[in-house]
N, C-alpha and C positions, 0 to 999 in steps of 0.2 A: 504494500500500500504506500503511494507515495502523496503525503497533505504536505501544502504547503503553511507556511505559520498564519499567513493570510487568511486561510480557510478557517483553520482550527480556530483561529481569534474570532472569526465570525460566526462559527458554532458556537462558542462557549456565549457571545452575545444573545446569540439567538435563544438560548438559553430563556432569560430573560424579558423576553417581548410575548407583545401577544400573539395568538398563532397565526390574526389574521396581518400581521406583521412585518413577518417571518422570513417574507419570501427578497426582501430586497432589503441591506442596512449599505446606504450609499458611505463612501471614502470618503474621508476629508482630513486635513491637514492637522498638526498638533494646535494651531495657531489658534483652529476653531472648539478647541476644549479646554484651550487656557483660557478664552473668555467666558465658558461656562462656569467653569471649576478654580480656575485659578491657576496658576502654573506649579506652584508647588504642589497642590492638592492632586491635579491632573499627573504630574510626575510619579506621586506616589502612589497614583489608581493602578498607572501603565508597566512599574516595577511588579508591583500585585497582580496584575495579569500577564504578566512577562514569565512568574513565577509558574502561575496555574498552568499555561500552555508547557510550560516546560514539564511541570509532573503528569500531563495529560499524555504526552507524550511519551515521557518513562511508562507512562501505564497500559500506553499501544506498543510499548516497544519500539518505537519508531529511533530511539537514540538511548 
């Protein structure tokens, strides 16, 4: 199985939405979640999900 980190990050979002949702979470830049969150705040979301993709990963075996 080859996912790329792109995907998996948008799985584990999808997660989270509603199902009628689901089907499309559009790209966008850091620049547009520093001014939701804050940059620091945003920083520490992206470390925190930086993590989970990585244990999601050890857990498909993928690395």
């Amino acid at each position: 199985m080859n996912i790329s980190d792109e995907e998996l990050d948008r799985d584990l979002r999808n997660l989270y939405l509603d199902s009628d949702k689901d089907s499309h979470i559009p790209f966008v830049d850091d620049e547009y979640f520093h001014k939701i969150y804050g940059k620091e705040n945003y920083e520490k979301m992206k470390a925190k999900r930086a993590e989970e993709v990585k244990k999601e990963k050890e857990r498909l075996g993928l690395i």
